[in-house]
N, C-alpha and C positions, 0 to 999 in steps of 0.2 A: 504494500500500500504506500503511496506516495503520501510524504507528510507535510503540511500544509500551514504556515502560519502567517498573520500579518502584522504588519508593522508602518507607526506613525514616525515619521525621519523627522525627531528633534533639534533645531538647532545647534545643541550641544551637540552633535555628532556631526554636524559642518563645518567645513572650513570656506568661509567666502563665498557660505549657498548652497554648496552641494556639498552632498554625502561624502567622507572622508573615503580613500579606498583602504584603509586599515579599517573603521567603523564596517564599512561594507561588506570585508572579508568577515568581522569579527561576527554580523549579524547571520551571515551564512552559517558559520559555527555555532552560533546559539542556536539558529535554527534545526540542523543537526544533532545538535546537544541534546533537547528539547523529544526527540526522538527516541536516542540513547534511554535516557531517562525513562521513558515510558517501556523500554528494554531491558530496564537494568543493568544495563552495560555502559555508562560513562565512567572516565575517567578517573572520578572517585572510586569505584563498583571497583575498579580493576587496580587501583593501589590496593583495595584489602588483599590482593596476592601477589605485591610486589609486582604488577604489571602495568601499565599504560597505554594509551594512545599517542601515537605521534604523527604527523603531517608529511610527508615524505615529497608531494609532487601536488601542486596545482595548475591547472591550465583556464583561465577566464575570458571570456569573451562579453564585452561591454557596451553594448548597442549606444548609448547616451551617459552622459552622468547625471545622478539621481539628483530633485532638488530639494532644498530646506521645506518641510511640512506635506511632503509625499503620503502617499499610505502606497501602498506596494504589499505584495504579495509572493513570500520565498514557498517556491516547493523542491523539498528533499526527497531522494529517495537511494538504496543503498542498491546498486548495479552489478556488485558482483565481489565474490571472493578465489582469490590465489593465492594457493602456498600461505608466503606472509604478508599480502595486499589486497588489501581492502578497498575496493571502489565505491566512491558516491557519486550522484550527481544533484546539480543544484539549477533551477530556474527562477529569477525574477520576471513577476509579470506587475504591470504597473494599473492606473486606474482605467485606462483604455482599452486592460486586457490585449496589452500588448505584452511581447516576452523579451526583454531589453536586455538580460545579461541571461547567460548559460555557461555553466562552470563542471569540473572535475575535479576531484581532489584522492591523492592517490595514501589512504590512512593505516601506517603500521602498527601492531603490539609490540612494546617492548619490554625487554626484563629488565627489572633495573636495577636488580645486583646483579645483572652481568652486560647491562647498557649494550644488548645485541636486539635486534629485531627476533623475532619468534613466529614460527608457525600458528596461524590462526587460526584455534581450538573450533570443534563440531559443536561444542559448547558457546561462544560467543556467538559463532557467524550464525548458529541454527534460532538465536532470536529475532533474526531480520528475514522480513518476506523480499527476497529477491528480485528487481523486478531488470530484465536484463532489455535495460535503454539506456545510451553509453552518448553524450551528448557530442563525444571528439573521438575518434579512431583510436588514437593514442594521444598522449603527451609527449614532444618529442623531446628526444636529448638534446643539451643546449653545449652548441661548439665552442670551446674555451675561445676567449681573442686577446691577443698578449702582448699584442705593441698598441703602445701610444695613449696606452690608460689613463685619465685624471684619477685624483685619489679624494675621498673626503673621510672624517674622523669624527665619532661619534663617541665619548661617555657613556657605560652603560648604567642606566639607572634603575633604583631598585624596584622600585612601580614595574621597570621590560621583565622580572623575571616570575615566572608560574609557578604554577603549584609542583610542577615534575622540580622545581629547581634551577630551570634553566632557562635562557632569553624566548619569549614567549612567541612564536609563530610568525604572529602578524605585525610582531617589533620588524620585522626584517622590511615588511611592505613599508612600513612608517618610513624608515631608512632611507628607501627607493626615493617618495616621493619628497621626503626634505631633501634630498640631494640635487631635484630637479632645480634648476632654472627660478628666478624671480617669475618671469617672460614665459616661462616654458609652464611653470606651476598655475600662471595667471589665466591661460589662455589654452591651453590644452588638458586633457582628460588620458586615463591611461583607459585607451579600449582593449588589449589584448595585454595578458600578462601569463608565461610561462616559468614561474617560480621552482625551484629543485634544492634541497634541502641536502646535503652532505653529510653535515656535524653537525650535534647544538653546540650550543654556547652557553661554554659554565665557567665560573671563576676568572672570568677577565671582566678590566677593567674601563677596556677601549675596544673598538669593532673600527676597522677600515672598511668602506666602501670604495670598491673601484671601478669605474666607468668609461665609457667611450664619446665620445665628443658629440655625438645626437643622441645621446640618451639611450640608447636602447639594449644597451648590454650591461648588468650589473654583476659582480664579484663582491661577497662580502664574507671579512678572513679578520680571523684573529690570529690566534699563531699555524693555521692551517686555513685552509677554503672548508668555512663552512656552508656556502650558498654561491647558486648561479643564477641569474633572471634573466628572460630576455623581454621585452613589452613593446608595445605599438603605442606610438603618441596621433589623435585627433585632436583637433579643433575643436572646439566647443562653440557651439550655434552662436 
């Protein structure tokens, strides 16, 4: 069964009008969450045995950017299980009953006395009805690009870290979009974004972001690569 909630876009979840795309992601996750929950399987559910969720791959497509005092409507639904990979899929539809953004997200168990991914138990996956509608073929791998990066530097602060302990998801999105542009932040929207998750990030005190000169290639490392992004910049009407 696809799960289905709505949502009133508060001002405080804007920046300059429209929906933050950290807010955005985040609402995706609650709305998922939200799911969970009625599953018994969130992330609290699964620290009782020292296990987790984590985020491994998202892929979104962003028809428009959402505006301050929307109502919109997220529906979730869990697309399929592999090995250790959990698919979901996510659609926004707005008050026009238009579907403006469709998303993927590709979500692992982890152990976390032994911070490995883990095969996804007949026990978890068997409290979600399946429903195999896959919104992207795949997510693809994002080709490293190694010359001629700018670099930006970031504080981690104690608000970016979760409950697992570690720099919290959608801090990474935050990242992307402070890095953009005054010009670039003002006047464009991010429509497509291919996120991939390497490492979390625990116990440091700073994050570099590295980029390429149009924006569309992100690196973010501490003492290793822990993320790679690639995203599409629109205009905004």
């Amino acid at each position: 069964m696809k799960f289905i909630k709505e949502y009133f876009i508060y001002d405080f979840l804007c920046n300059r009008g429209y929906l933050s795309y950290k807010n955005l992601v985040n609402i995706l996750l609650e709305t998922s969450n939200e799911q969970s929950i009625i599953n018994s399987s969130t992330a609290e559910d699964l620290l009782k045995f020292n296990k987790t969720w984590m985020i491994y791959k998202w892929k979104i497509k962003l028809n428009r950017p959402i505006k301050r005092r929307e109502k919109i409507l997220v529906r979730t639904w869990a697309s399929g299980f592999e090995k250790i990979s959990a698919y979901r899929e996510f659609e926004i539809i707005d008050e026009n009953k238009e579907v403006i953004l469709k998303a993927s997200a590709i979500f692992l168990v982890v152990d976390l006395l032994k911070l490995k991914p883990i095969r996804i138990s007949d026990e978890i996956s068997g409290e979600y009805e399946i429903i195999n509608e896959r919104n992207f073929e795949t997510i693809e791998r994002i080709k490293p690009e190694l010359e001629n990066l700018l670099e930006n530097k970031f504080k981690i602060r104690k608000s970016d870290i979760d409950i697992n302990g570690h720099v919290n998801n959608v801090v990474y999105i935050d990242w992307i979009e402070e890095t953009l542009s005054e010009e670039v932040y003002t006047n464009y929207f991010i429509s497509e974004l291919n996120l991939i998750y390497s490492r979390e990030i625990r116990n440091s005190e700073y994050v570099n972001i590295n980029y390429n000169h149009n924006y569309s290639y992100f690196e973010i490392k501490t003492d290793s690569l822990n993320s790679r992004a690639k995203i599409n910049l629109e205009k905004k009407a």
